[in-house]
C-alpha positions in Angstrom: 53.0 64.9 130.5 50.2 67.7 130.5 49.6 69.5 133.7 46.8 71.2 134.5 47.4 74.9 135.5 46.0 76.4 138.9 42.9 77.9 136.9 42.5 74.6 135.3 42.2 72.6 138.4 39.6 74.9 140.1 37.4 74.9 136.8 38.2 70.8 136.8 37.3 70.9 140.8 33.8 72.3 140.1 32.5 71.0 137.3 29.6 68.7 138.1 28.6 65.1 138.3 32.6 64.5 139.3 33.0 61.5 142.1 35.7 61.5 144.4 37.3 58.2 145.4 38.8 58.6 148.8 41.2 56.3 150.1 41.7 55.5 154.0 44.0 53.1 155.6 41.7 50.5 157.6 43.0 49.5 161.6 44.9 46.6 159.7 47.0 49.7 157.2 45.2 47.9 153.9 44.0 51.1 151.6 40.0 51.1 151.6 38.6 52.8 149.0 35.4 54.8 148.6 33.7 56.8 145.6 31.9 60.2 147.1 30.3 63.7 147.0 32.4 66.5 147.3 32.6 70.4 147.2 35.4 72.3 146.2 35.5 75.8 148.4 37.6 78.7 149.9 41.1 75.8 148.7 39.5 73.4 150.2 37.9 69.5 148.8 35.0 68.9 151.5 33.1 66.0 152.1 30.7 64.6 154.3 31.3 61.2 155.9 28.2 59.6 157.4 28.3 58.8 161.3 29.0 55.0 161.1 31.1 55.1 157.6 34.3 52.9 158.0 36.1 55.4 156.4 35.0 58.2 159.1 36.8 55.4 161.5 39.5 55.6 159.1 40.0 59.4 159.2 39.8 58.9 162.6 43.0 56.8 163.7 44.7 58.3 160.7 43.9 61.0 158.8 46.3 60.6 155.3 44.0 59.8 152.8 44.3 60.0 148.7 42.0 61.7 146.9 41.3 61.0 143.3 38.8 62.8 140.8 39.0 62.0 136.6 36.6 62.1 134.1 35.9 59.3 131.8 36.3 61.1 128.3 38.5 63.6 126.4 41.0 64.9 127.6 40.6 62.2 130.5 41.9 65.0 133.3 42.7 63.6 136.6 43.4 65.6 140.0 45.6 63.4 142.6 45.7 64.3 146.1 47.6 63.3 148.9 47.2 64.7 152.4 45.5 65.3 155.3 42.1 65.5 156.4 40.6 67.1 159.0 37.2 66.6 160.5 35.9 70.2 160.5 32.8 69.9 162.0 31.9 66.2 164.6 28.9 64.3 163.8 26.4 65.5 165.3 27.5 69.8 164.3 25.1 68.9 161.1 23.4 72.4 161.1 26.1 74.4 161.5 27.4 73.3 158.0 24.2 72.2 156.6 24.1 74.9 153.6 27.6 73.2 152.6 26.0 70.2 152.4 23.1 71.5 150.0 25.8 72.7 147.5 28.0 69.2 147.9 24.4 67.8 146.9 23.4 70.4 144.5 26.7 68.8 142.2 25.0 66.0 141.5 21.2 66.3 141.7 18.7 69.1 140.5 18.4 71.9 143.0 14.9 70.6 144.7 16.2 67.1 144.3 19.4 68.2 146.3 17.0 69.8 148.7 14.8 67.2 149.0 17.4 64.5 149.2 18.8 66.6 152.5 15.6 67.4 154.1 15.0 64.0 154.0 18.2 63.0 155.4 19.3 64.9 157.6 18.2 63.5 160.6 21.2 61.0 159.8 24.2 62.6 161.5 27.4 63.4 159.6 30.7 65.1 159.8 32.4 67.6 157.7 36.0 66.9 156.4 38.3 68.9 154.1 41.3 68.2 152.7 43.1 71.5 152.2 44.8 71.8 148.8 48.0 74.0 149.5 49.1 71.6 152.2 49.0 68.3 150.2 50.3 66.9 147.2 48.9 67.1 144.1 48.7 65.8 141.1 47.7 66.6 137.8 47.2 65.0 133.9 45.6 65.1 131.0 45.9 63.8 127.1 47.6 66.3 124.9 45.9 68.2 122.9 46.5 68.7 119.0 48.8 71.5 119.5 51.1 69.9 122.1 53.6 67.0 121.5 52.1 63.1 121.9 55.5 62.0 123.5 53.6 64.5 126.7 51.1 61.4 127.0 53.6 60.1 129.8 56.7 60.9 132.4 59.9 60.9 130.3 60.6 58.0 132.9 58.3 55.8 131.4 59.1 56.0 127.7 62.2 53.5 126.1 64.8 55.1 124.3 63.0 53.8 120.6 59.3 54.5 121.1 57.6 55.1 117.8 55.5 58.0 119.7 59.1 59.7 120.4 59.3 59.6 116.0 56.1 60.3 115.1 54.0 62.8 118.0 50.9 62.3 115.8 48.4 64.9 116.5 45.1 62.1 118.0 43.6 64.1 120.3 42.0 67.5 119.8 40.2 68.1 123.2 37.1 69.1 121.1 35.6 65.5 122.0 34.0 66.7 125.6 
């Protein structure tokens, strides 16, 4: 199956508009999950739990999460991590990050609407998490594009011995359609 190269994640990483579903295991182990902002810097996926968030708790008592971020159309990448996060800055430390949090916010609003949206807000507490990239697992896929074989859709594990995609590898996806 297509991987996405080290250049290709970062480019994927910081394109805008992108959420980020985190997953946290509750107190009970059961996998919450939560779609977020998020800043990719210096290797790092940052992100900015609020003070009461349940998955801030989460972190907390355990801090393996899974990260996911995909697109919904053509070539449908996907980044998959698994790791660690660490609270880099308490709740509470909210100015000594506060330009990170203006660029988290500038991914997905205009700039004075990112600056407006934390002037206005930050007077609710936060902390600053990162899940560092070299240290976890990761992930990567994508359709194939026209030049590259269609049996790459999937993991060699997943295809029977007969599959009509083995005998044909028609060329459906160009990569054009973003």
């Amino acid at each position: 199956m297509p991987k996405l190269t080290d250049t290709e994640i970062t480019q994927f990483l910081n394109e805008t508009g992108l959420l980020m579903d985190i997953a946290t295991l509750d107190s009970d182990g059961w996998p919450a999950v939560c779609p977020i902002w998020y800043v990719f810097e210096e290797g790092k996926i940052w992100f900015t739990p609020r003070q009461h968030s349940e998955w801030l708790a989460n972190i907390r008592r355990d801090s393996r999460v899974a990260l996911c971020i995909d697109e919904l159309g053509l070539p449908y990448r996907k980044v998959i991590v698994q790791g660690r996060a660490t609270i880099e800055h308490e709740v509470g430390n909210d100015d000594l990050w506060r330009d990170r949090y203006r660029r988290i916010s500038q991914r997905y609003l205009a700039k004075k609407d990112a600056n407006d949206y934390v002037d206005i807000t930050d007077d609710q507490p936060r902390a600053l998490c990162a899940v560092v990239l070299a240290d976890a697992e990761v992930k990567t896929w994508r359709m194939p594009l026209t030049d590259e074989k269609y049996q790459g859709i999937w993991a060699k594990r997943y295809w029977t011995k007969d599959a009509k995609a083995g005998q044909q590898a028609p060329a459906l996806f160009s990569g054009s359609e973003k």
